[in-house]
C-alpha positions in Angstrom: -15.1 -32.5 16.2 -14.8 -35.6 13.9 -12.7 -38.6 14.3 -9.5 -38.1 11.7 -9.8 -42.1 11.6 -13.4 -42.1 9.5 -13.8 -42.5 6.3 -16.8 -42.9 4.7 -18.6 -43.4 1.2 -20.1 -40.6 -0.4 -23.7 -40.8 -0.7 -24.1 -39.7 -3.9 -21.6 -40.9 -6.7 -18.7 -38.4 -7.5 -15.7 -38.7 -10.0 -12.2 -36.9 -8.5 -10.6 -36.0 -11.6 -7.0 -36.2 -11.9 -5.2 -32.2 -11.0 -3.0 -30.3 -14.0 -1.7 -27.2 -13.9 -2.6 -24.3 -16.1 -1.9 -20.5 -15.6 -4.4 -17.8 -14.3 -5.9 -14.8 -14.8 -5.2 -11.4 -13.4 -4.2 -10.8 -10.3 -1.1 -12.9 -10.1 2.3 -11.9 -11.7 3.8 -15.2 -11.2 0.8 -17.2 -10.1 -1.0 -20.6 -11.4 -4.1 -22.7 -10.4 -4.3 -26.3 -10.1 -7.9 -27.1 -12.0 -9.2 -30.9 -12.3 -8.4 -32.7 -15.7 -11.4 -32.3 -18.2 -10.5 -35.3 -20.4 -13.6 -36.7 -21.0 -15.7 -35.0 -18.4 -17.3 -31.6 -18.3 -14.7 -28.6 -17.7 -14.2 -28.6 -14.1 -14.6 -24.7 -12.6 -11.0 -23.1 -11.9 -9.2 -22.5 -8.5 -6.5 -20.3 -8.3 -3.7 -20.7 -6.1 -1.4 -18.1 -4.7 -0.2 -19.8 -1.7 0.6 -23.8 -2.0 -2.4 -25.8 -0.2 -2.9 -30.0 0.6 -6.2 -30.0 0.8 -5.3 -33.7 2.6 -3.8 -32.2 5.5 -6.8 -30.0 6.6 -8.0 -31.0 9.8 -10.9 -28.7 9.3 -12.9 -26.4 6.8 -15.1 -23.6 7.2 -17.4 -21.3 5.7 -18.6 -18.1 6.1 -22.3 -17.6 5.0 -23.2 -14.3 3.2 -22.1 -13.7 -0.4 -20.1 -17.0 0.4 -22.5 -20.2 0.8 -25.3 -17.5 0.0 -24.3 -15.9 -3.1 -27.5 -13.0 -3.2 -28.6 -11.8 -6.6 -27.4 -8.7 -6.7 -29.9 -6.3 -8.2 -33.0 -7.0 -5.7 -30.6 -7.9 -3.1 -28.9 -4.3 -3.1 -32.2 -2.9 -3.9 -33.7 -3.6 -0.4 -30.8 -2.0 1.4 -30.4 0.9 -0.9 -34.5 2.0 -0.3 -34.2 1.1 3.1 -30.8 3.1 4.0 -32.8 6.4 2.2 -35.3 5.8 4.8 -33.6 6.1 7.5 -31.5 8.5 6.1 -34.8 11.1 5.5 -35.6 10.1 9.5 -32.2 11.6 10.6 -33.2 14.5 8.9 -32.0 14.3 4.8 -34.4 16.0 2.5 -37.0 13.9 0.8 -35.8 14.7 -2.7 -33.5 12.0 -2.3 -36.5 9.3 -2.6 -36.1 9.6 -6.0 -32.4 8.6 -6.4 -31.8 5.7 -8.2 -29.4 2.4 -7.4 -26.9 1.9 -9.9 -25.4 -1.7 -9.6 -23.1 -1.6 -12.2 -21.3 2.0 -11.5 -19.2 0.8 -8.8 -17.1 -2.4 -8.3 -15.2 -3.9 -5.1 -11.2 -3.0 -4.2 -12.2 0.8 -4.3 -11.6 3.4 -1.6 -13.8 6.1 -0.4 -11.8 9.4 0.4 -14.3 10.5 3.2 -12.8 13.7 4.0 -13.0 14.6 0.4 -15.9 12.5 -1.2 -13.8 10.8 -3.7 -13.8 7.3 -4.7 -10.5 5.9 -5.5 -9.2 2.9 -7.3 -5.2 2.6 -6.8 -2.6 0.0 -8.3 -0.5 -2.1 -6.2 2.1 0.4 -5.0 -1.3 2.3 -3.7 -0.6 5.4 -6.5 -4.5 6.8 -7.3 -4.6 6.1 -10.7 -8.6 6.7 -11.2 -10.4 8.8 -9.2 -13.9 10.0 -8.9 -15.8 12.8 -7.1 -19.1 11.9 -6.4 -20.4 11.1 -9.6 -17.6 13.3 -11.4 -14.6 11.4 -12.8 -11.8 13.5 -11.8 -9.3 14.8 -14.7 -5.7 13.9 -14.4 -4.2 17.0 -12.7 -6.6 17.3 -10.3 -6.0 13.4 -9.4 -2.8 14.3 -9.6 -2.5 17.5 -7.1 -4.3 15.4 -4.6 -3.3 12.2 -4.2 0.6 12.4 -5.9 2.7 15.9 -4.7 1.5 14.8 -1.1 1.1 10.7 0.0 -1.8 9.8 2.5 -1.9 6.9 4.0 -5.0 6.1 2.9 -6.0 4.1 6.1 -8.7 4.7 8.1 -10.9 6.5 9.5 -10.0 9.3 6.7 -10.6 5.8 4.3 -12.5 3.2 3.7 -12.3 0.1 1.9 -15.0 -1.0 -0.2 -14.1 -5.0 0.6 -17.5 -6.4 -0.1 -20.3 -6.6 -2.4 -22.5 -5.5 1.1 -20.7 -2.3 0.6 -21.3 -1.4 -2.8 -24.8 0.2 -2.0 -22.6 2.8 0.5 -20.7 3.7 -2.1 -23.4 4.7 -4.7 -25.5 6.5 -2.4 -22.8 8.1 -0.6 -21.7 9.9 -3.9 -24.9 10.8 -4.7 -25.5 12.4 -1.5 -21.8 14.2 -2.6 -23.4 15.5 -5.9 -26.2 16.7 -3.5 -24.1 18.4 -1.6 -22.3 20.2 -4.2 -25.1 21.2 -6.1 -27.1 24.6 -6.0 -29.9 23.2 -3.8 -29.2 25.7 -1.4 -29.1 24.1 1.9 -30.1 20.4 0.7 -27.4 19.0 2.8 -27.0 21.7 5.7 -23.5 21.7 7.0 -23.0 18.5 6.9 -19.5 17.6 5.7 -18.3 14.8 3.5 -17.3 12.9 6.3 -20.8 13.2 8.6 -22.5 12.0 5.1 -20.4 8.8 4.8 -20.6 7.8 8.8 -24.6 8.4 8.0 -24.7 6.2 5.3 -23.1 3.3 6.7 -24.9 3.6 9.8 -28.1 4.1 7.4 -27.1 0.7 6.0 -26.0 -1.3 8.6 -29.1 -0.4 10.5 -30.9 -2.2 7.4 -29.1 -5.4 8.2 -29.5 -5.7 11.6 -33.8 -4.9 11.7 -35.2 -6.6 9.1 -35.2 -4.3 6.3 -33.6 -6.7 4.5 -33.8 -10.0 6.4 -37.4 -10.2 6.6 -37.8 -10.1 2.8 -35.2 -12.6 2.5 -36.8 -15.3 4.6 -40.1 -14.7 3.2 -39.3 -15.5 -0.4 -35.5 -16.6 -0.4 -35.6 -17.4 -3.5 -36.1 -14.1 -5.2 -32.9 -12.7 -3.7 -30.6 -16.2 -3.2 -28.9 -18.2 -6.2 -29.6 -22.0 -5.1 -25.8 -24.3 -6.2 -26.4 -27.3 -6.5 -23.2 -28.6 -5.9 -22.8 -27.5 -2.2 -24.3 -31.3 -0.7 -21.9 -33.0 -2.4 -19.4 -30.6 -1.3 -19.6 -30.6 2.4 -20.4 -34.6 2.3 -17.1 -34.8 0.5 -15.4 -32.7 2.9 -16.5 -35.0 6.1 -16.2 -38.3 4.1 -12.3 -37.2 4.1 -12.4 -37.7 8.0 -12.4 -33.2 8.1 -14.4 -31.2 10.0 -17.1 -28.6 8.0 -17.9 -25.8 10.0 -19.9 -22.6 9.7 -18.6 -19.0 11.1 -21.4 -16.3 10.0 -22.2 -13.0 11.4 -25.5 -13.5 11.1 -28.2 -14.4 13.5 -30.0 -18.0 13.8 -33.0 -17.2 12.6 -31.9 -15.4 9.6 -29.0 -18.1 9.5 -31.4 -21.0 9.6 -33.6 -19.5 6.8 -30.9 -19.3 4.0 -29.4 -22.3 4.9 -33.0 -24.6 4.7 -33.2 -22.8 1.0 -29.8 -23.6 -0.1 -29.1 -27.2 1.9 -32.9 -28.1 2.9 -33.8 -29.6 -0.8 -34.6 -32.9 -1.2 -32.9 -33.6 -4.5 -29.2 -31.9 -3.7 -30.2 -31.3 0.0 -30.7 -32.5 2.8 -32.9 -35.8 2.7 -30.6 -36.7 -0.5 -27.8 -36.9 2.0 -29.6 -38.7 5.0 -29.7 -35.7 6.9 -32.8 -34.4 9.1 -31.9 -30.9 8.1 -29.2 -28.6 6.6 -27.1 -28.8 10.0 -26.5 -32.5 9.5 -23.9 -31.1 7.0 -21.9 -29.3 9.7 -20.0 -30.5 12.7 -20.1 -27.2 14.3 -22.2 -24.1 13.5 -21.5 -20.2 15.1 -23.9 -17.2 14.4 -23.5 -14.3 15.6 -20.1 -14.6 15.6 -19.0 -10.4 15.2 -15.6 -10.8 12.5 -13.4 -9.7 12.8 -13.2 -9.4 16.6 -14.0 -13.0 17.0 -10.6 -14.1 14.8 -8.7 -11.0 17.2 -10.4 -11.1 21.0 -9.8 -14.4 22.7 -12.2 -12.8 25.4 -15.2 -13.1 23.6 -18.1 -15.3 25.5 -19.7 -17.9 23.6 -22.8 -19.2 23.8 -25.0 -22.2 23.0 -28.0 -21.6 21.0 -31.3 -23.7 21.2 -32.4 -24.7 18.0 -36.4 -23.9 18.4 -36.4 -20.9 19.5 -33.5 -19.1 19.0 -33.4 -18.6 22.8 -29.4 -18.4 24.3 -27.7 -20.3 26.7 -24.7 -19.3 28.6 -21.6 -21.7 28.4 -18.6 -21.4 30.7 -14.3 -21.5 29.9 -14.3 -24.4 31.7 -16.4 -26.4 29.3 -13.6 -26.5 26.7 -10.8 -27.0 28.9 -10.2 -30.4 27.8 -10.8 -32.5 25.0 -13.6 -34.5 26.8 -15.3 -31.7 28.2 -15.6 -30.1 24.9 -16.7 -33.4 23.3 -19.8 -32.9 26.0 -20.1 -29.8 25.1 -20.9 -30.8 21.3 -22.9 -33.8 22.6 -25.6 -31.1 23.8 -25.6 -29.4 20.3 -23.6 -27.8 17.9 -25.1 -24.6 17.3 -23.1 -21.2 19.1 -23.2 -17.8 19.3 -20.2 -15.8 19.6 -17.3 -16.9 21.0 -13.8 -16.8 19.6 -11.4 -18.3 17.3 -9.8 -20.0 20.5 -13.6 -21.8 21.0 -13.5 -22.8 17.4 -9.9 -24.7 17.5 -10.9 -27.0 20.2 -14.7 -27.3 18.9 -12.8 -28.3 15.6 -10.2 -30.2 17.0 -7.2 -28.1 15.4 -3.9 -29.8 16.4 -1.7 -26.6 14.3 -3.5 -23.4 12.8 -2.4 -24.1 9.2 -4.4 -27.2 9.2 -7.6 -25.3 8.9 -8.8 -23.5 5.8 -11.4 -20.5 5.9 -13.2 -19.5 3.2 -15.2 -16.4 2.4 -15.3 -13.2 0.5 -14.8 -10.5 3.0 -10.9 -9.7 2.6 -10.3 -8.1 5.6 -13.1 -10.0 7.9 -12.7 -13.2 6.5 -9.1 -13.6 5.3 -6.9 -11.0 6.1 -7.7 -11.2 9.8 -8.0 -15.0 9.5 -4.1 -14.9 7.3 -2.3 -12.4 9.3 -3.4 -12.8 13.0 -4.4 -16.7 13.2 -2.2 -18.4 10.5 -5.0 -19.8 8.9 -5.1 -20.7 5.4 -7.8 -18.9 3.3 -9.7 -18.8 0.3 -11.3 -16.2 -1.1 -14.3 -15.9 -3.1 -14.4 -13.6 -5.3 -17.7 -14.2 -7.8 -16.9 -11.2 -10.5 -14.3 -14.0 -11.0 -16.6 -15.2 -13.9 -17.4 -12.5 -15.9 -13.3 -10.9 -15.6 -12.0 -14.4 -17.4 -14.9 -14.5 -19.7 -14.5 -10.9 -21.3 -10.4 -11.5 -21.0 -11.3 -14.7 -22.9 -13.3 -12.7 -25.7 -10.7 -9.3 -25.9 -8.0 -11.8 -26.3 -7.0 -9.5 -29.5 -7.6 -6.4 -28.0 -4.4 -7.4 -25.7 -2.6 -8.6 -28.5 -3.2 -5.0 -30.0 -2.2 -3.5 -27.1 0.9 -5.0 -26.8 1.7 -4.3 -30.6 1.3 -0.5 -29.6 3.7 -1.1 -26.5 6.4 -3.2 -28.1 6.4 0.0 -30.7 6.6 2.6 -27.7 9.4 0.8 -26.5 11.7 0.9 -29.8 10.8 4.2 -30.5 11.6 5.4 -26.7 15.4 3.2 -27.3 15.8 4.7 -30.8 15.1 7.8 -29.4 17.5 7.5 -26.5 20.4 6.4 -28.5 19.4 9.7 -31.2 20.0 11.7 -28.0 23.4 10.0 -26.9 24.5 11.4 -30.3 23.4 14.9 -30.4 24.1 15.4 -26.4 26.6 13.2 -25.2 27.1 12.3 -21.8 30.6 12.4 -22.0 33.3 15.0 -24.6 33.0 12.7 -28.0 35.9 11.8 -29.7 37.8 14.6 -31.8 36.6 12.6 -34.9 32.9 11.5 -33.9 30.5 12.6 -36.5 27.3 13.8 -35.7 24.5 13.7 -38.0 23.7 17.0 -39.6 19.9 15.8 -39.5 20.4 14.7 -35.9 18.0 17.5 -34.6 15.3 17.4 -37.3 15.5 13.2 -36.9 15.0 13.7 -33.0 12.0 16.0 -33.7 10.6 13.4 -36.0 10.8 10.8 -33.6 9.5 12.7 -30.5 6.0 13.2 -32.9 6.2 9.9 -33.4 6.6 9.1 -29.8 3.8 11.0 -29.2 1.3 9.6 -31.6 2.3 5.8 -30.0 1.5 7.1 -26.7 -1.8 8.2 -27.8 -2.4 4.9 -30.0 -1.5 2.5 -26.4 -3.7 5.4 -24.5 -6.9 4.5 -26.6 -5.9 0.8 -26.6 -5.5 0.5 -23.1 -8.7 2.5 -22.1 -11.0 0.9 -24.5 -9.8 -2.4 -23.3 -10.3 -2.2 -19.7 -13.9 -0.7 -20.3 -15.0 -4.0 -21.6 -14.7 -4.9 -18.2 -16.2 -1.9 -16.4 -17.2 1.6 -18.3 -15.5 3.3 -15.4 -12.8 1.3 -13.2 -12.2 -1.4 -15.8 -10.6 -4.9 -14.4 -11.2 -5.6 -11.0 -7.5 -7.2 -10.9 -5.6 -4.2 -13.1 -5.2 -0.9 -13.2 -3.6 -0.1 -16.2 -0.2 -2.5 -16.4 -0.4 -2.8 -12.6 -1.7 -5.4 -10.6 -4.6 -3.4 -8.9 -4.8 -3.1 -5.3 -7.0 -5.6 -4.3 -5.1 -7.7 -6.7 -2.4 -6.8 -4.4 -4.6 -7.7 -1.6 -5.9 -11.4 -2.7 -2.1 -12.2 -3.8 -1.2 -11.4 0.4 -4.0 -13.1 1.7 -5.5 -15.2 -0.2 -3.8 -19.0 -0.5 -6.7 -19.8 -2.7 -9.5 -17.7 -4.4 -12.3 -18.9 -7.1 -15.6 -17.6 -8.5 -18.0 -20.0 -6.0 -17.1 -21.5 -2.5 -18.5 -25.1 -3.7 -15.6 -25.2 -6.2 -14.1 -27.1 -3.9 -16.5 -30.0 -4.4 -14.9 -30.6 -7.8 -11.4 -31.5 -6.5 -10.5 -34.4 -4.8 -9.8 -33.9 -0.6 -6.1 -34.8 -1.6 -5.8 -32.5 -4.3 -2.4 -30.3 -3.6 -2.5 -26.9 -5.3 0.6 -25.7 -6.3 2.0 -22.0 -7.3 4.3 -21.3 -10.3 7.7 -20.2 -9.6 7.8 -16.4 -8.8 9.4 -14.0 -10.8 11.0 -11.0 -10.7 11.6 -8.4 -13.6 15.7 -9.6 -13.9 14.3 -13.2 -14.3 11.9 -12.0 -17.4 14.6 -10.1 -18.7 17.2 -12.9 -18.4 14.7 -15.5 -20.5 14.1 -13.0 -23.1 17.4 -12.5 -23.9 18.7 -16.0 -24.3 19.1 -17.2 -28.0 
């Protein structure tokens, strides 16, 4: 808990650029981000805003660790868990054969949904229609999609679905359809009777097993750097954040030990870490650390104990309610150390201070155990970080013509579907024409004509469309789309989200007064209205 009166210099020289607005990428229909000014200075990394944010009257801001302060490289990262989870999985009794699968990291992408009564892998738009779908490793044709998933509505919630909301997940995804193929194939008995369903449970358990005992831990404390991107710009971040009299905090599911390792690597430098900051070690950045901590029931049970954790050895020790009934006995509390385990979001507010629940901002990248939990049941405001951030603007920014092309083809669609409309209006009225009302005696053969042509611009936008979102992924295409449609994690970071960008250290680029502003929504009548004005 800091004193809201401090304020103090930064210990390294920073220059707060001035804030202009500028629209966004996909998701957002009606969305804009606030970036810094880049007159004269390098161009200052984009945060997009979906719900307005004052930075300035943030009491406190936290982080979540994994894929969020820690951004993991992907391929050796992913590779741990996916050799470990086959391990156990051959202990519970898989064949061996499947040793020799192979991890994929770039078949899948997050904002998917795993049908686990079926083993299918959807990817749906906003309204939650399955508009890809994929069987194990078999993209599903239309009509099959189609008979499943339109004629009858699930609800697509669990435990008959699961979300793939993080990049943790994406080695469940890949295995568990290749366990599917397994299972289908004519390896008689590979699989016993194990249904699609038993398969998925044992995968996740397969994998989270490799989180919790050192599978994947241990290699990553013993040479961090071969799995962990360093960024450089996260000192100067959380310095920046307590220089503007806020709190910085840490909420991670993750143990100490594991906790303390990343951390030294990313904070514990002494040109961008630490000692460049005047701090003994990479805590002297926070005003309150939790480990441990269990999201999402810690942001849902108030129940939850909390405990203090000694710094040398890991070792627990147990802290009662009545330490943090007051505002002085919590200030003891943090006198004794700052490090906890567990606990609950209740613990945090008065460890932090909080005077109203929309004065703290969360970020991380797990939508529902970082922000949709955090959004919906606490009030807090939350950003999101969504990393494949930088590669989606990057090929929008090089297909720029591909769109253009695309919406050529669907401006012609259009006037061909109207000229065709009116062509029908003629030849079957919708009410007895006039005694005198002449009908084209090449009405039929025109309305032929136009149908083939119809046809052949469908086909034309069809190609467009499909070759345009495989820039982005050979299979699902943009994260944020699925075909004109806001996809539905799209959907999903425009509910939940107030702010979302490519790195959690973006923030370190905006001033702590910066306000970030939306653009005015809109809804199809408002688009329609402008268009038609002279």
């Amino acid at each position: 808990m800091v004193d809201r009166s401090r304020a103090g210099a930064l210990a390294v020289v920073l220059v707060w650029h001035g804030v202009s607005g500028h629209r966004p990428p996909p998701p957002s229909r009606a969305h804009a981000t606030h970036a810094a000014s880049t007159t004269g200075a390098a161009a200052v990394p984009p945060i997009f805003c979906n719900r307005a944010v004052n930075l300035g009257r943030m009491e406190a801001i936290g982080f979540d660790m994994d894929h969020t302060l820690a951004q993991y490289k992907a391929e050796p990262f992913d590779q741990l868990a996916y050799r470990g989870a086959i391990n156990k999985l051959i202990g519970l009794g898989y064949p061996p054969q499947i040793a020799g699968f192979e991890y994929d990291i770039t078949r899948y992408q997050r904002g998917l949904v795993i049908d686990r009564a079926r083993g299918n892998v959807l990817k749906m738009d906003r309204h939650k229609y399955v508009k890809v779908a994929q069987h194990g490793m078999r993209e599903m044709d239309p009509e099959e999609r189609k008979e499943l998933y339109d004629r009858s509505r699930p609800s697509f919630d669990p435990p008959d679905f699961t979300n793939i909301d993080t990049a943790f997940m994406l080695v469940d995804v890949c295995l568990y359809c290749q366990l599917v193929d397994l299972k289908d194939s004519d390896a008689p008995g590979a699989l016993g009777a194990r249904s699609y369903a038993q398969i998925y449970s044992d995968v996740r358990r397969a994998v989270d097993l490799c989180h919790c005992d050192g599978v994947i831990k241990d290699d990553v404390m013993r040479t961090p750097a071969d799995f962990i991107d360093p960024d450089s710009m996260m000192g100067a971040m959380l310095t920046r954040i307590r220089s503007a009299g806020q709190t910085p905090f840490l909420v991670t599911n993750s143990a100490w030990e594991y906790t303390d390792a990343v951390m030294t690597y990313l904070l514990g430098g002494e040109r961008d870490g630490a000692a460049a900051f005047g701090h003994a070690d990479w805590t002297g950045f926070f005003d309150v650390i939790i480990v441990g901590a269990r999201k999402p029931a810690f942001l849902l049970d108030s129940n939850l104990p909390i405990f203090r954790v000694r710094q040398s050895d890991g070792s627990l020790l147990n802290l009662e309610n009545a330490e943090f009934a007051s505002a002085a006995s919590v200030a003891a509390v943090l006198r004794a150390g700052k490090v906890f385990q567990g606990g609950n979001w209740n613990h945090l507010h008065k460890l932090v201070g909080l005077s109203s629940v929309d004065r703290l901002l969360y970020v991380g990248d797990h939508m529902y155990s970082d922000v949709l939990r955090a959004k919906r049941s606490l009030g807090w405001r939350t950003m999101l970080v969504v990393p494949e951030l930088d590669k989606e603007t990057r090929v929008r920014k090089e297909h720029s013509r591909m769109r253009e092309a695309i919406q050529d083809a669907r401006d012609e669609l259009l006037s061909l579907e109207r000229e065709l409309a009116d062509l029908e209006l003629i030849v079957e009225p919708l009410v007895s024409p006039a005694p005198d009302a002449a009908v084209p005696a090449d009405a039929a053969a025109q309305r032929d004509v136009l149908g083939g042509a119809l046809a052949a611009a469908k086909a034309t936008l069809a190609e467009r469309v499909l070759a345009y979102h495989r820039k982005f992924h050979p299979h699902w295409g943009q994260l944020f789309k699925t075909g004109y449609q806001n996809s539905r994690f799209a959907q999903q970071v425009e509910n939940y989200a107030c702010l979302y960008a490519a790195r959690a250290s973006h923030l370190g680029f905006y001033s702590p007064r910066t306000r970030f502003h939306t653009i005015v929504d809109e809804m199809p009548h408002d688009r329609h209205e402008r268009s038609s004005q002279p």
